[in-house]
Backbone bond lengths (Angstrom), bond angles and torsions (degrees), N, CA, C in turn:
res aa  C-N    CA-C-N  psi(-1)  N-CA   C-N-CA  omega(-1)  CA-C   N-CA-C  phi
1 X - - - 1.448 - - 1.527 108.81 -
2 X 0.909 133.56 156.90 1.631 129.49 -136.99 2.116 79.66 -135.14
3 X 0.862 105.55 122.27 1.815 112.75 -164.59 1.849 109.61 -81.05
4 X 1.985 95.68 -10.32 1.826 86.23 -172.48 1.234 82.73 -90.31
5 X 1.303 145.33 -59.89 1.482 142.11 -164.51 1.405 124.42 -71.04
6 X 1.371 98.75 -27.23 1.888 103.83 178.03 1.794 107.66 80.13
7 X 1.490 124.74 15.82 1.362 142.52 -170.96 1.049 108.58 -106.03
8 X 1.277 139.07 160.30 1.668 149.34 174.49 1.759 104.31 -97.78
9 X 1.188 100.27 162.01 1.149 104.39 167.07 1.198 139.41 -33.38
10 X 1.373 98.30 -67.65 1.659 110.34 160.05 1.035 134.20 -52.44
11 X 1.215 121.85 -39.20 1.440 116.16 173.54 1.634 113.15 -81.58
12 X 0.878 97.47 -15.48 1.607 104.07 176.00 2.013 108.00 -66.33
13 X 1.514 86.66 -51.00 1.787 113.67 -167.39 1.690 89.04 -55.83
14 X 1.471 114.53 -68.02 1.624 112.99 174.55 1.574 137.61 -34.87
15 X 1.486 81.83 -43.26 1.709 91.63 172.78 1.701 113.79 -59.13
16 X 1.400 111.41 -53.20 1.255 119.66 -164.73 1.841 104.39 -63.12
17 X 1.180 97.62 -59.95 1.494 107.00 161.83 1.622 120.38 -42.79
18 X 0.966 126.46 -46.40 1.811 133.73 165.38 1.449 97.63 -61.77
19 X 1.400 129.27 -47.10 1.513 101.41 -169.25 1.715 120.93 -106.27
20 X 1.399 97.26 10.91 1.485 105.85 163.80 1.254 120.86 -82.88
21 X 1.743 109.28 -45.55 1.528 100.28 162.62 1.600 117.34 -67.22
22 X 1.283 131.85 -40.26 1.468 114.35 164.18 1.071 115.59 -40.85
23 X 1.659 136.13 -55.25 1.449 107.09 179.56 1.192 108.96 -44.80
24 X 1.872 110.64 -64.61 1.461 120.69 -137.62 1.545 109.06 -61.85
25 X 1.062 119.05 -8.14 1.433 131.19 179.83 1.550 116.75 -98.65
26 X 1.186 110.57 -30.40 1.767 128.57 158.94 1.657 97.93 -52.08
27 X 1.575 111.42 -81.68 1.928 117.08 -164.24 1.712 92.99 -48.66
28 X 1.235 139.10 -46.42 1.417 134.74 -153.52 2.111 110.39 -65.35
29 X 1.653 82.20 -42.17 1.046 93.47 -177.17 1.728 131.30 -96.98
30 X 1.525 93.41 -1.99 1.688 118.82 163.07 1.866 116.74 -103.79
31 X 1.332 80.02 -20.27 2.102 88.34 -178.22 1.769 100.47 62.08
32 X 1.414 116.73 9.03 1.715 104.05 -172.75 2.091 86.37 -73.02
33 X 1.635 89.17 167.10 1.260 116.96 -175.11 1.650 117.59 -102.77
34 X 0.867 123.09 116.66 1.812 109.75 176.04 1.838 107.75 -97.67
35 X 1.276 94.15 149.92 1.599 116.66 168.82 1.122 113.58 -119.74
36 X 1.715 110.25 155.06 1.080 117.64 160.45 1.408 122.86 -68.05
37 X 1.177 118.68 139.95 2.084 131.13 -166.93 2.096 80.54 -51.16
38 X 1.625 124.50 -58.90 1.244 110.60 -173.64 1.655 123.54 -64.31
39 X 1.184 115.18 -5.27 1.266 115.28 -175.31 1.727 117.17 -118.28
40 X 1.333 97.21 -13.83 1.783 109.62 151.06 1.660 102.13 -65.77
41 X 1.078 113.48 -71.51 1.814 126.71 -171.81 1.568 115.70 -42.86
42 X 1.763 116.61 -24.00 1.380 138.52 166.04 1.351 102.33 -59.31
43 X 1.691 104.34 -62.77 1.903 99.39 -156.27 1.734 98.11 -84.51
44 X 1.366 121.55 -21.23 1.432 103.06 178.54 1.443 130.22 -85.65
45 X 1.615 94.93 -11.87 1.878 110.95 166.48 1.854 96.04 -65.22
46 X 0.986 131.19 -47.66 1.436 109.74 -176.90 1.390 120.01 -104.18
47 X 1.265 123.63 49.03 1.479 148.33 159.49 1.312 100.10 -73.23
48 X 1.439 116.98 134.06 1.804 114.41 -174.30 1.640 85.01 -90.85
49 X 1.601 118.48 140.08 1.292 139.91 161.83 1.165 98.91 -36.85
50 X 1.144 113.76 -78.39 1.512 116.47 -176.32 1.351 145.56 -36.12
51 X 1.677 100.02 -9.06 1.275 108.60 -157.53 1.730 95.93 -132.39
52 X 1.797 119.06 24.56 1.178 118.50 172.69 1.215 131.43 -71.58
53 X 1.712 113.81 -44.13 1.617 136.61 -173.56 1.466 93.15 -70.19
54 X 1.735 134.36 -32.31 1.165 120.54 168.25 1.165 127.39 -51.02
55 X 1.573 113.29 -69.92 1.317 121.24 169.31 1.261 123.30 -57.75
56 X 1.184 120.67 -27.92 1.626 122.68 -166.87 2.036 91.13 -69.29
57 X 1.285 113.63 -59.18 1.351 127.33 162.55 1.835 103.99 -21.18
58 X 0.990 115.69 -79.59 1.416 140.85 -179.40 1.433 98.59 -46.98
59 X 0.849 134.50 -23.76 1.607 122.55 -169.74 1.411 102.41 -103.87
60 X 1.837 117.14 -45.91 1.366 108.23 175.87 1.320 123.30 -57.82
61 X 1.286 138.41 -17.40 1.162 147.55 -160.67 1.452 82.01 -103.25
62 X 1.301 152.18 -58.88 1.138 154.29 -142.66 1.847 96.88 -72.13
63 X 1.327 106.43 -61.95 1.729 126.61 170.91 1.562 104.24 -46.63
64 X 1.369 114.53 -34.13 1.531 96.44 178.61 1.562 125.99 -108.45
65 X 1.361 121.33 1.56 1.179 136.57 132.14 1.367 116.76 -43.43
66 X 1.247 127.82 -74.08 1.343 133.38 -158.43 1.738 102.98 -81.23
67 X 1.005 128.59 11.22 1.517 144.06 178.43 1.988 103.89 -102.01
68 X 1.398 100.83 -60.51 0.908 100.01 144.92 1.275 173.57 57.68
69 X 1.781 98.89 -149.18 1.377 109.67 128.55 1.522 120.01 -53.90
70 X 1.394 152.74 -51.92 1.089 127.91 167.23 1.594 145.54 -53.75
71 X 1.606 90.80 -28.08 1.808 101.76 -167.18 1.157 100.54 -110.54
72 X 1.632 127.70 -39.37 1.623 124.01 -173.56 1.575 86.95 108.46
73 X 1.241 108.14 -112.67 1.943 120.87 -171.04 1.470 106.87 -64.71
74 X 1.084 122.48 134.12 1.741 145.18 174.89 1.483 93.87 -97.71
75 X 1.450 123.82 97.54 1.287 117.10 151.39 1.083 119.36 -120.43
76 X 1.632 141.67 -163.18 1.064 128.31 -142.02 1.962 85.91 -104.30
77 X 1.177 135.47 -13.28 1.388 119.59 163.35 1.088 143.03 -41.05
78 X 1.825 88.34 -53.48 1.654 134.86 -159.07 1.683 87.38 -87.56
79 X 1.382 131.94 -34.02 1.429 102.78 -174.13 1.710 112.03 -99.29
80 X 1.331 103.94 -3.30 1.063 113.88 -172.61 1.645 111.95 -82.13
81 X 1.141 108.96 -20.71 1.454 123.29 -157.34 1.509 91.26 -93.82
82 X 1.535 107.61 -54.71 1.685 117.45 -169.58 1.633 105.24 -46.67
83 X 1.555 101.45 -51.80 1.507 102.08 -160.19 1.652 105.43 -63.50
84 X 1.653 112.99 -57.18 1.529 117.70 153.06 1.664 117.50 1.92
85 X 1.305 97.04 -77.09 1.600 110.71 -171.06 1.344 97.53 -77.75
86 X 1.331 132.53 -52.94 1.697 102.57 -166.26 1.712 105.52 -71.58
87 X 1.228 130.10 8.58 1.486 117.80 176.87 1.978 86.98 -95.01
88 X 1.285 117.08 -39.17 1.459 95.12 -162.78 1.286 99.06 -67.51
89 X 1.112 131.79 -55.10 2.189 147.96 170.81 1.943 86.83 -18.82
90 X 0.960 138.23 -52.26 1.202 148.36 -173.05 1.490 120.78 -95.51
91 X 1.222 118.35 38.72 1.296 119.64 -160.66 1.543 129.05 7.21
92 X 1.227 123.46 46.98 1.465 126.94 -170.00 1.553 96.56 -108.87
93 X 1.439 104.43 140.13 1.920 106.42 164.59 1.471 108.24 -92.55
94 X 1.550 86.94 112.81 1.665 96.09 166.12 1.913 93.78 -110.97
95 X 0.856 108.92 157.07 1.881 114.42 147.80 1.609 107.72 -147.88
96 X 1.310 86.83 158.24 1.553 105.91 158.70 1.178 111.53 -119.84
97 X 1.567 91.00 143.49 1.789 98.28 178.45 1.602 94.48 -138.81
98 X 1.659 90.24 120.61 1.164 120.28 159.62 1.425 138.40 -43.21
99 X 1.197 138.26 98.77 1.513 140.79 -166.97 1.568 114.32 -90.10
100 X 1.265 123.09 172.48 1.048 105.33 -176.34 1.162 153.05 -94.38
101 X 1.516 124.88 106.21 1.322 147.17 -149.07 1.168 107.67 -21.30
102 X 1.397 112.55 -51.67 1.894 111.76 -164.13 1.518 99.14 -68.06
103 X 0.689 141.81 -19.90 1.615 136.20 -171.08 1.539 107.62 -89.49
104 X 1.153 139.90 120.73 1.381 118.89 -167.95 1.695 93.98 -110.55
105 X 0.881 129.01 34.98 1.339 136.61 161.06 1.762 136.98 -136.87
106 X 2.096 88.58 16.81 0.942 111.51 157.94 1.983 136.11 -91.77
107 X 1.182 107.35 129.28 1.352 88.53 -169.10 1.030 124.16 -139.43
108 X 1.558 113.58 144.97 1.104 159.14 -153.48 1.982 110.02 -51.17
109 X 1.054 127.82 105.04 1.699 124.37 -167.49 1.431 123.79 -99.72
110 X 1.602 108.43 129.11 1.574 110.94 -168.21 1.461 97.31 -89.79
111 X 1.050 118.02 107.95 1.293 109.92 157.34 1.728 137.67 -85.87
112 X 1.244 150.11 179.02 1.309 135.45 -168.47 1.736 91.96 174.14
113 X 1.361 117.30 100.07 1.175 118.58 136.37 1.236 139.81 -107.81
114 X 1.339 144.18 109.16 1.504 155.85 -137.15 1.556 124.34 -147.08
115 X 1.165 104.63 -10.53 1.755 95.12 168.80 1.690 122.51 76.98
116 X 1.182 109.66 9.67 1.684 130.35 -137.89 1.845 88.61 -109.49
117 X 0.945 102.95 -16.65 1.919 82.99 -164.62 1.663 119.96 135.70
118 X 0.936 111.97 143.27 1.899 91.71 152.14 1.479 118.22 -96.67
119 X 1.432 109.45 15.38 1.487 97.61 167.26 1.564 112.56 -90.45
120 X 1.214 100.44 -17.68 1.656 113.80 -174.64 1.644 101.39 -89.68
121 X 1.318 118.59 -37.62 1.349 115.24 161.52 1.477 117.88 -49.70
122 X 1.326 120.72 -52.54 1.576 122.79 -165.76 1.280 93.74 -82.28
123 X 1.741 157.98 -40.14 0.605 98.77 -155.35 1.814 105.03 -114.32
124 X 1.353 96.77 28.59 1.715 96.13 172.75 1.469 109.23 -98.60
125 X 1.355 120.56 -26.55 1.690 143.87 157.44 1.787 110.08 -39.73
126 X 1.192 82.33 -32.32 2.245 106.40 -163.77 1.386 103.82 -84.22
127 X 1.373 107.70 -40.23 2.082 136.45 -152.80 1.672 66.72 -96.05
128 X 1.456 128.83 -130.47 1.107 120.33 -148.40 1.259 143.55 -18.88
129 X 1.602 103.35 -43.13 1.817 115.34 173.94 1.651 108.05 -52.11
130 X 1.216 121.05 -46.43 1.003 139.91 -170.96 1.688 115.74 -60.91
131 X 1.564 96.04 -37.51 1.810 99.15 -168.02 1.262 100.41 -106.56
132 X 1.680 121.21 15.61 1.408 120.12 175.44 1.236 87.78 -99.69
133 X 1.509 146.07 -48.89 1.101 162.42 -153.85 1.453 125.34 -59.18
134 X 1.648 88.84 -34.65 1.640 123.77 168.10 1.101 137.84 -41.33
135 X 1.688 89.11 -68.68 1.717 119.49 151.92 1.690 135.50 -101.60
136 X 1.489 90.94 55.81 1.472 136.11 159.53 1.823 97.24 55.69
137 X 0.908 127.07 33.13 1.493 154.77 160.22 1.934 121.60 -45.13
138 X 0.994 155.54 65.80 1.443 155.17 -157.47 1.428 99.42 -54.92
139 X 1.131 134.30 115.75 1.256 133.81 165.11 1.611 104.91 -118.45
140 X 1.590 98.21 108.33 1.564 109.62 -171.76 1.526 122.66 -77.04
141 X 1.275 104.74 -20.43 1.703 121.80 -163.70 1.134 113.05 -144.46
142 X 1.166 143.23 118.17 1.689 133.75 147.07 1.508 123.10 -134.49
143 X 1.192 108.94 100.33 1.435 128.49 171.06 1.804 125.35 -84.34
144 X 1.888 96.39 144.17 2.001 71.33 -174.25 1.677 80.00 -157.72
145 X 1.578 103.32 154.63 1.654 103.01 163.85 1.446 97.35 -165.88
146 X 1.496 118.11 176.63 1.367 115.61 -160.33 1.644 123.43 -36.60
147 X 1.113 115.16 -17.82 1.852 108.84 -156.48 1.733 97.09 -112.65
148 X 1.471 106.25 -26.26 1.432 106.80 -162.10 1.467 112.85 -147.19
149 X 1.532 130.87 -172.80 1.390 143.90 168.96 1.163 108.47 -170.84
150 X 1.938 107.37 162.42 1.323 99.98 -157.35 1.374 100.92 -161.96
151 X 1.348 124.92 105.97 1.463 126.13 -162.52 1.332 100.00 -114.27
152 X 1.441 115.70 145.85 1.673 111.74 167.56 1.494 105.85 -128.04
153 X 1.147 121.15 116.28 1.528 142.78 171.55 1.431 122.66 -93.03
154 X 1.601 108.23 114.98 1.646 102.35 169.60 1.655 109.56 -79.56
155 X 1.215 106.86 151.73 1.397 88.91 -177.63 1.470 102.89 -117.19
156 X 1.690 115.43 119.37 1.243 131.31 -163.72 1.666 111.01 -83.15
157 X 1.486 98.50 12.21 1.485 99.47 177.58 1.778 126.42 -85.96
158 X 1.419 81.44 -30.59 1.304 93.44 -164.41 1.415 131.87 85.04
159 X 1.651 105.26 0.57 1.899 110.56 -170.35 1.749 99.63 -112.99
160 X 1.088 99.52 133.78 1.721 75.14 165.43 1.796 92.59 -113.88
């Protein structure tokens, strides 16, 4: 029995095995690519500043195409969920934190701390604001600096 989890072997052995094929069956069937956290932090240290709001632009449109083609309707669930999962698929901490429901003009905050840069901050801070924005989404706030970013989204759907 394994003393940090309080689990047996086996169930331990299963788990790992259950969520390797969930990825490995996720990348096969998404074709996305993973990096290492040091070799993401390589190609986004030499990203020209200048050339973030482009790409960041370029990517949201890119994320909601390819959403898409998979889901049909882009609403504020469906993109919320995607981005969620492709940061965990990629070992990145994203969360959402939930605000409070009864208020429908309260909203809901992406958080992301990662260690990555502030170029990698601005321009995934840039990429999301942008592809919430898309699908007519209020994004009231978005803050970002080397360690972290921090978007707050109402969600004009009404679904969570």
């Amino acid at each position: 029995m394994s003393k940090d989890t309080k689990q047996g072997p086996s169930t331990i052995g299963s788990q790992i095995v259950s969520q390797w094929i969930e990825f490995y069956c996720y990348k096969i069937q998404k074709g996305d690519v993973i990096f290492s956290k040091q070799l993401l932090k390589k190609i986004i240290s030499i990203l020209d500043k200048s050339k973030i709001d482009k790409v960041s632009e370029f990517m949201a449109k890119h994320i909601i195409k390819e959403i898409k083609l998979q889901k049909g309707d882009v609403t504020y669930p469906v993109l919320s969920d995607h981005i969620l999962k492709w940061n965990k698929i990629n070992r990145l901490q994203l969360n959402r934190i939930k605000q409070n429901n009864n208020n429908d003009d309260c909203p809901d905050m992406f958080v992301s701390k990662h260690n990555l840069g502030c170029n990698w901050s601005e321009l995934e801070c840039k990429t999301y604001t942008k592809a919430f924005e898309l699908i007519g989404q209020d994004v009231i706030s978005s803050e970002y600096d080397e360690d972290m970013f921090c978007i707050k989204v109402i969600n004009r759907n009404g679904i969570q």
